[in-house]
N, C-alpha and C positions, 0 to 999 in steps of 0.2 A: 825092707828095713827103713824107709824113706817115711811108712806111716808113723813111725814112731815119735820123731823129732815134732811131727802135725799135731798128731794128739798131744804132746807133753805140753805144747805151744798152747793149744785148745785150751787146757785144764790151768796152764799159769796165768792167761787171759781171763778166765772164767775168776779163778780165785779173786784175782785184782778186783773187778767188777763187784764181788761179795762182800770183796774189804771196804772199797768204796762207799757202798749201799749202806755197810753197817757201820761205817764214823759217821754217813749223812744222816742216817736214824738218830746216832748217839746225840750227832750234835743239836736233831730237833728235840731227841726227850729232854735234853739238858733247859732249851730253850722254852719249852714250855712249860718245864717245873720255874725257869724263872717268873713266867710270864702268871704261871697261877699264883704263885708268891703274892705277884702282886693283887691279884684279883683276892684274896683272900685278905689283904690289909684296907681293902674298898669298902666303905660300902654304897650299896648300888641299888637303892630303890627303887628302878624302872627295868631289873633284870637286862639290863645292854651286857654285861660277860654273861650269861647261862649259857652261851655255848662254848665258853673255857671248859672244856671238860678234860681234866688229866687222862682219863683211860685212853682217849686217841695216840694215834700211832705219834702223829706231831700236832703240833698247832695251827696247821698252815689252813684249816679248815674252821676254824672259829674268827665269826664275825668281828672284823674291828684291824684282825690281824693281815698282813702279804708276807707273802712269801717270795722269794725267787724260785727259778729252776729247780736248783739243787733245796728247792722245802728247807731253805735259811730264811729266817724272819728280816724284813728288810722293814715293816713299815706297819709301828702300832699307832693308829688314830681313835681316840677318844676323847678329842675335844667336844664341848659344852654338851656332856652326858649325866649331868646331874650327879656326878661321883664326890667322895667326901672319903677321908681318911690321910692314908701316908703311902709317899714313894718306898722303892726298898733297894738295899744296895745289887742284890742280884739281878738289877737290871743291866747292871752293868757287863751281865755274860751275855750280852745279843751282841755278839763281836760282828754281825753283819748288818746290825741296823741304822738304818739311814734317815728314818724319820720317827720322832719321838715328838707325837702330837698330842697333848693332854692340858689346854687352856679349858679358859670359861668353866672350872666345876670348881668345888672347897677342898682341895687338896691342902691339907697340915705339913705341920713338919719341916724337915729340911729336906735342903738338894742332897740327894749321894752323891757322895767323891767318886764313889765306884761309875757314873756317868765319863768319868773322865778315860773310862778305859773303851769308850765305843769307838774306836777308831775311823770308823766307818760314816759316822754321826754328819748328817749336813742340815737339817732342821732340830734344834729343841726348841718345845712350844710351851712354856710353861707358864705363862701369860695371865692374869685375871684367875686371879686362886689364894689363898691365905698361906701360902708358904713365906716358914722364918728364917732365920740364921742366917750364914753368910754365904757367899757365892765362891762355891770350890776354886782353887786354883787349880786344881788338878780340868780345868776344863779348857785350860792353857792347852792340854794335848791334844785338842781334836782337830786335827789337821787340814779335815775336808769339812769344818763346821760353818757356814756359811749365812744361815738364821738363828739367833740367839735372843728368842722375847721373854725376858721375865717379869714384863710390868707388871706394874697391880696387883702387887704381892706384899711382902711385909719382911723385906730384907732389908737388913744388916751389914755392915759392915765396910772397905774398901771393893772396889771393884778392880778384882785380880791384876794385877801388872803383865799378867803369861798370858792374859787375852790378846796382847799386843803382839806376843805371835803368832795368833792364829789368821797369818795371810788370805786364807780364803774369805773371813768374815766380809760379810757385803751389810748384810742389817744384825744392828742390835740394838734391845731397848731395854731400858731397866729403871725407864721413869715409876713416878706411884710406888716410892718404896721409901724407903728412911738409913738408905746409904750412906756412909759418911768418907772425907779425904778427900783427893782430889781425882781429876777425870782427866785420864791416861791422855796421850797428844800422838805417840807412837805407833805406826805400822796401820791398821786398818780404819785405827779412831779418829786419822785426819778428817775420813769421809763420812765418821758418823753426825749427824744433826743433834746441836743443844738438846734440841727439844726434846729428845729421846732419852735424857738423862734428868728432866724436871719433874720437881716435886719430890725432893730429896731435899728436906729442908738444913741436911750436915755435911750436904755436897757442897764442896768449896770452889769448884770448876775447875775449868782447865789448867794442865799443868803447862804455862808460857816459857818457852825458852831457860827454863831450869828454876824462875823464879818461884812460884807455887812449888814447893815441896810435898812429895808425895807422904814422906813419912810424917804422915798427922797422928793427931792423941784419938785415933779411930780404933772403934771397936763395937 
């Protein structure tokens, strides 16, 4: 009677293990229908995605792409690969990823708010590329964001107030744009350098001791 309780034991251990295996699947098809999303708003005249291939099991096997252990996407690199086009909000489903490297190419458009949901996020590289509009607040949530380069770009607008809580932040730059208001003094921005914030001909500079008012005729 004693084999019985073994075997029951065997078979609930085993299911676990299946159940596991198939949210880790789920969570990579998920992940790489976002990631073709994006390859399909590119365009990519030197074929650097042709090994995005949706038929795979996950993505963890296409160039450009890592993965962790568990085949979670931790780290897209496509800096200075001659890409052109638009970001897309469903980047935002890489709830694992840690590094989002895509400087140096002509990327359009705007930033997704949906960026704001990678909680995981410690590099965005979005650096030297024709992206417009303004700079999500919603990037205030990334907790563990640590590099934040959006220069030489062609933004718009204030430079969020919620950045000021992102305690990890060590570098950010957002020179080379056409930002306007003033430049935060709170939380990480004591230690960032002027000069990371020049060429911003409607940047008013620092907010001093409450004098500089942040809420300017900015937009």
């Amino acid at each position: 009677m004693e084999a019985a309780p073994a075997f029951l034991s065997f078979w609930v251990l085993l299911c676990f293990s299946l159940l596991l295996a198939v949210i880790n699947l789920v969570s990579a098809n998920s992940e790489g229908d976002a990631l073709y999303t994006l390859r399909r708003s590119l365009y990519d005249p030197n074929n650097v995605l042709q090994s995005w291939d949706p038929t795979l099991v996950n993505p963890c096997t296409w160039f450009h792409v890592t993965c962790n252990q568990d085949n979670q996407v931790t780290r897209v690199d496509l800096g200075n690969s001659n890409l052109s086009g638009y970001l897309v909000p469903e980047l935002g489903n890489l709830e694992h990823l840690q590094y989002l490297e895509l400087y140096k190419n002509n990327i359009q458009g705007t930033i997704p708010p949906e960026l704001g949901n990678l909680k995981n996020l410690i590099s965005l590289d979005l650096y030297n590329n024709n992206i417009s509009g303004t700079i999500p607040p919603s990037l205030g949530k990334l907790k563990n964001l640590v590099f934040l380069r959006l220069n030489d770009n062609r933004l718009t607008g204030p430079i969020p107030r919620q950045l000021a809580d992102v305690k990890s932040l060590k570098v950010l730059d957002v020179s080379n744009n056409d930002l306007c208001g003033t430049i935060p003094m709170a939380g990480p921005f004591e230690h960032i350098p002027l000069n990371n914030f020049e060429n911003n001909p409607r940047l008013e500079g620092p907010e001093l001791l409450g004098l500089a008012s942040y809420e300017t005729n900015c937009s």
